[in-house]
N, C-alpha and C positions, 0 to 999 in steps of 0.2 A: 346195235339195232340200226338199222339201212334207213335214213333221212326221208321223209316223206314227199319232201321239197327241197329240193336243191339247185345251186347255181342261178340263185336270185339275186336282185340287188333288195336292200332293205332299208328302209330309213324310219330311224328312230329318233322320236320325239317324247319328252315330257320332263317331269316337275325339278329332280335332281341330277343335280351337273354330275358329270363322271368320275370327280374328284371328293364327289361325299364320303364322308367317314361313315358313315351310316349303312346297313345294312339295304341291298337296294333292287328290289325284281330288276327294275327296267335293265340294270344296268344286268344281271345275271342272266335275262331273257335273252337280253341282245349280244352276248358271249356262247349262248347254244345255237342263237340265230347264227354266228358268226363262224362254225365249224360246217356248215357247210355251204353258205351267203355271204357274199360280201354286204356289209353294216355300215351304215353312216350312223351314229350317236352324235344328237345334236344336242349341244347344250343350250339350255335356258340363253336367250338373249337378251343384254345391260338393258336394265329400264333406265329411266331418267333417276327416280328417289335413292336407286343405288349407287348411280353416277356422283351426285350431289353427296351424298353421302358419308360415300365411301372410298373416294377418288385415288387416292394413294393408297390400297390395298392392292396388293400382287396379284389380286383376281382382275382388279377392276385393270388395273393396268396392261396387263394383257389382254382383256376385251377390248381396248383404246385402241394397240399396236395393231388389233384385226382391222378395227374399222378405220383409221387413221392409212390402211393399203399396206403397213412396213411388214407386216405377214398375211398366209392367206387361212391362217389359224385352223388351218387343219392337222394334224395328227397322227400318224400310224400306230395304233395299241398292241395290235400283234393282227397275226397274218388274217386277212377277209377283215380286220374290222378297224374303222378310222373313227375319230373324232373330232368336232370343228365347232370351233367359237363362232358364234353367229359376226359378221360385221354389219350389225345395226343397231342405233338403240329404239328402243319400244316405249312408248310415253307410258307411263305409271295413272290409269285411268279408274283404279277400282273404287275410287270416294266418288265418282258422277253416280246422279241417279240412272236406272234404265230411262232410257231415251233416245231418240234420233242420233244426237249428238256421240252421246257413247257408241252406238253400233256403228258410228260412222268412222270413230275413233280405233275403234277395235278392230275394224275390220283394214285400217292402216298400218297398225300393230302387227295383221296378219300376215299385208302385203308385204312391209318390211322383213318379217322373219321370212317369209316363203323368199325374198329374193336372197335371199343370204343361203338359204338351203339348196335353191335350185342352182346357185354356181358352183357349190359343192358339189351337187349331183353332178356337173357339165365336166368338170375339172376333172371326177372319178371316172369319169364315162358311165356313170349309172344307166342303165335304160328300163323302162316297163315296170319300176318301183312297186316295191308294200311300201305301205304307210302304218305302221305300229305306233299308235299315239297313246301314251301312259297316262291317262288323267289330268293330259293339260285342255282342260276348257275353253280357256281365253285365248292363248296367244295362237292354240292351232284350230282355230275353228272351222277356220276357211280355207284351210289347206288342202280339201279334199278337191276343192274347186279349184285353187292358186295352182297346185302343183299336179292336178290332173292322175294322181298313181292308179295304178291299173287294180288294185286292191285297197282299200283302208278299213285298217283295224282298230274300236277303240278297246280300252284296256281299263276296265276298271276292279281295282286292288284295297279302296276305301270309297263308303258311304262317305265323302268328302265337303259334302251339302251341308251335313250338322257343322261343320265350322265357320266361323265367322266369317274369313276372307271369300272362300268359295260362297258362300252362300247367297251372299245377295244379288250376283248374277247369275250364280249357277243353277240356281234353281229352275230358272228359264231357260239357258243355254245349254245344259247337258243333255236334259234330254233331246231336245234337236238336233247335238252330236250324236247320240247314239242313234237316232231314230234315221239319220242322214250314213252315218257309218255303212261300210256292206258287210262285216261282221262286226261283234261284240263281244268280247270275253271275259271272263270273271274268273277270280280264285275262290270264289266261295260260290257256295249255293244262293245263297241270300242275295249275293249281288249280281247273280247270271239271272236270276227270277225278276229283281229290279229293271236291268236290261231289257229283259224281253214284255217289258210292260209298253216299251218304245221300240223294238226292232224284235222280229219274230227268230232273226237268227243270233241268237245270243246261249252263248255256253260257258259252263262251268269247266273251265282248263284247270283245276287245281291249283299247288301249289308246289314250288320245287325246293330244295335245301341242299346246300353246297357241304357234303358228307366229310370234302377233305381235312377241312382244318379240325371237325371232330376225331377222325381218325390218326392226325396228327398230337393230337393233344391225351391218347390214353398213357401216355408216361410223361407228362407234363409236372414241371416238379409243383407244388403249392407257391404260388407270387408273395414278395416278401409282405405285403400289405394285410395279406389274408391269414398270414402265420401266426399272427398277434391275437389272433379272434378266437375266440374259447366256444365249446359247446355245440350241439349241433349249428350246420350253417345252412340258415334256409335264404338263398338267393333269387335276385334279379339282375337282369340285365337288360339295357334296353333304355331309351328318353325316357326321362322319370315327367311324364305329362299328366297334369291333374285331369286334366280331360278326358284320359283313357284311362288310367289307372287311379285305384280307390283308396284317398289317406287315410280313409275308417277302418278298411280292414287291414294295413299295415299297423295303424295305432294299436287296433285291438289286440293282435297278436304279440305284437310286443310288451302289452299291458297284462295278457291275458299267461302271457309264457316267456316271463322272467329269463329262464335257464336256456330260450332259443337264440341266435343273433341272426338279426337280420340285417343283410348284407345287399345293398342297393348299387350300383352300379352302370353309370348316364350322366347323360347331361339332365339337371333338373330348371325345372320353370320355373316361374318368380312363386307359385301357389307352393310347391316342393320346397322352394329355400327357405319361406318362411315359415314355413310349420313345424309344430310341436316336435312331430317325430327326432326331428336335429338336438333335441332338448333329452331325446330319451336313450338310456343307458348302454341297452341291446342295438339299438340303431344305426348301422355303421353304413355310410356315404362314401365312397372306396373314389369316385367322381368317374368324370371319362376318359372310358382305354383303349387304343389303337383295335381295330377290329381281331385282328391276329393276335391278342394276347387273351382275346377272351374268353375262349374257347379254354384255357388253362385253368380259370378261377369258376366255369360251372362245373369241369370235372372234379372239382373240390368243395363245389355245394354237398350238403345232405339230401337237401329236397331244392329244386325250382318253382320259382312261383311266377305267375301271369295272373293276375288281381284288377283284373280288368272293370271299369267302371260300365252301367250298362246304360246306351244312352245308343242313340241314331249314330254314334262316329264308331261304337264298337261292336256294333248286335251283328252285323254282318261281315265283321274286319277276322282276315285270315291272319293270324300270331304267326310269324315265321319260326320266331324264336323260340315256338314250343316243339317246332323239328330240330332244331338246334339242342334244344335240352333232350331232346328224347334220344339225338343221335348217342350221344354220349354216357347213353345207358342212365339215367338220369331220372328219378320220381318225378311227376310234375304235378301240382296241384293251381290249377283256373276256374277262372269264374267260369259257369256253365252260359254259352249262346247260342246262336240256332247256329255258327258257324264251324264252332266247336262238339257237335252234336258226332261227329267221324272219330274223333277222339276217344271217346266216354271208355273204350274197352281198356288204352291203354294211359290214359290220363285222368287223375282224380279230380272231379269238377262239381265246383262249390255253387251253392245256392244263396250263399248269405256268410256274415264274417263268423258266425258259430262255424257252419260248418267245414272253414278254412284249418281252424285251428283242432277241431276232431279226424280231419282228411290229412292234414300235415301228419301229425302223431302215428296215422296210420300206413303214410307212406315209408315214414324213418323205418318201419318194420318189414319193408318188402323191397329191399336193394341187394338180395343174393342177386349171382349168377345167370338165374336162370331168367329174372323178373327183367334184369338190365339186358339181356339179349333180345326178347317179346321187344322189348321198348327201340334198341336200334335196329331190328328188322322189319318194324313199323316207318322210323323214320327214311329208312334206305327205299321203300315205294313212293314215297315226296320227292323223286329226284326231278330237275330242270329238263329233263330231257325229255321224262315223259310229259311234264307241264307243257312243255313247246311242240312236242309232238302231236297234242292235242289242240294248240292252235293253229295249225300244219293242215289238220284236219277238218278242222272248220274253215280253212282257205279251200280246203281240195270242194269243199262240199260247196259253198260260193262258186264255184269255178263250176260245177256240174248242175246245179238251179241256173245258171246267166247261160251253159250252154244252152237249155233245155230249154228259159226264153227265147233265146234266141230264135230257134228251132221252132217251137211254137209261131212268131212274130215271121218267118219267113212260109212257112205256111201259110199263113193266116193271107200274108200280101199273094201269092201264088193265087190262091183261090178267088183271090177279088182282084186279077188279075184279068185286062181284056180280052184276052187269048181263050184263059177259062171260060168267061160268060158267054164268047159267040161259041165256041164248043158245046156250053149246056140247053145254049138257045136250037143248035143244029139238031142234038139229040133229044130234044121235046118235038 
């Protein structure tokens, strides 16, 4: 499919560095941006509590060599797309109350990142920039002003307000990003509807899912960890966060169905480490596995689960992971929310911990042939290409309202124009 936009420069901004383990939009958005734009990917830059902190870790020490001049901490990933350590640090400001003080603070924060960004832009020879900013709030606030780009886009991927660190600024600040943004886009409905409570142009781009490594993984042998494990395997994969995800209806089911094991697979929170579940028999903690091997242990689940807790962080939050489960031919049974409402044909979705464990039971029964195809040719429509294509789209469409001001606004001066008025004076 022929790029809708091309031979841009692009500069991407937000929350995880490019070295996350973690499943990551920004960083997949900005690899489709990157086939036919050249990409700047800017990493998160050193605050001070991590400096303090963490000073002798191989991260931070290569943030030091950026800023300290002895590199210029940029990067080539592959062809059109670079990456670059910021060289500045950013003062750690989120314990001030809102106040003068803080925005005055913040808005140093921003100057500091924006100059780090803009010598990278000089260096690359970037000109006439997007600005794709992923849900960073704070440190890119004032980057549409700092760095002047001839487009900014923000990106929101989570209701990220319900948590504790975003919230107590964000709550004020985000929507003034978005309402200040000249587009806005969402993977979900819920949070493109969000958006345009603050900016009238705000869309629902979808979601994309990187097909390959499921496609890679249908002759994957069983991981020896999983081999030991008896009975059907109903899995997860994914941060085991009590915030998102519900220990009720994990307990239940494993109280409720002895003869299942449940197979968890994450990094867990201190709420996950400590609880019962650890204590129970069917409950297996597999811990966290390089992203590339994971794809082998859901093609060896029975059923996937997504047991999402229902709260402001997940009623509008797009699951990646349930394209991932689905590529792979895959049952999936999730809690039902208005974001997962696209799903219902091809994913079984729970109302409460009863009906987890009557939908489970129901899924083990439908993984012919024919069920697991429906399911990867559902996922194979979530690809990143159409997701970017459709924010592609909403630049072109920005780009045809600012002509048509324009246009209007030259009019408008023409007619109030003194040339115009002795002309209209002549002919009365």
């Amino acid at each position: 499919m022929a790029s809708l936009l091309s031979g841009r420069d692009i500069v991407v901004v937000g929350q995880q560095p490019w070295d996350t383990q973690l499943g990551s939009n920004c960083k997949d958005i900005a690899l489709e941006f990157s086939r036919n734009n050249r990409v700047l990917y800017v990493n998160s830059p050193l605050d001070r509590n991590t400096l303090l902190r963490h000073r002798r870790t191989a991260a931070v020490q290569s943030r030091l060599r950026v800023i300290r001049g002895e590199t210029d901490g940029i990067e080539l990933i592959s062809n059109n797309l670079w990456v670059v350590n910021p060289g500045e640090i950013v003062e750690s400001i989120n314990w001030l109350p809102a106040s003068g003080l803080y925005s005055m603070l913040n808005k140093l924060n921003n100057r500091r990142f924006a100059k780090s960004i803009q010598k990278a832009i000089e260096k690359l020879n970037f000109t006439n920039v997007i600005l794709f900013n992923d849900n960073d709030i704070f440190r890119s606030f004032h980057l549409k002003e700092l760095l002047s780009p001839d487009v900014s886009i923000y990106y929101s991927r989570d209701f990220i307000l319900a948590g504790g660190y975003w919230k107590k600024h964000g709550e004020q600040l985000e929507p003034q990003l978005i309402a200040k943004s000249d587009v806005c886009v969402a993977n979900s409905s819920y949070l493109a509807t969000y958006c345009k409570l603050y900016n009238p142009r705000g869309y629902d781009v979808g979601q994309g899912c990187d097909l390959t490594l499921a496609q890679e993984a249908q002759d994957a042998p069983c991981p020896t960890d999983l081999q030991r494990i008896t009975g059907p395997l109903i899995g997860y994969v994914g941060a085991l966060v009590s915030s998102r995800l519900d220990l009720e209806v994990l307990r239940y089911l494993s109280e409720q169905r002895p003869d299942w094991s449940i197979v968890l697979i994450g990094p867990e929170d201190e709420e996950f480490t400590n609880s019962q579940l650890h204590s129970l028999p069917n409950v297996h903690f597999l811990g966290m596995k390089a992203p590339g091997e994971l794809p082998a242990y859901v093609r060896h689940f029975d059923v996937c689960l997504n047991p999402q807790r229902l709260n402001l962080l997940t009623i509008g939050n797009y699951p990646r992971k349930v394209d991932e489960y689905l590529a792979l031919g895959k049952p999936v049974v999730a809690t039902r929310t208005e974001a997962m409402s696209s799903f219902e044909e091809y994913v079984y979705l729970a109302d409460n911990k009863e009906d987890y464990v009557h939908l489970i039971a129901l899924a083990l029964t439908q993984t012919g042939p024919n069920w697991q195809q429906q399911r990867r040719d559902f996922a194979a429509t979530h690809t990143w290409e159409n997701s970017v294509a459709k924010i592609y789209q909403a630049v072109l469409d920005f780009y045809a309202q600012r002509r048509a001001d324009r246009q209007r606004t030259a009019q408008r001066r023409q007619s109030a124009s003194p040339e115009n008025e002795a002309s209209l004076v002549v002919s009365i």
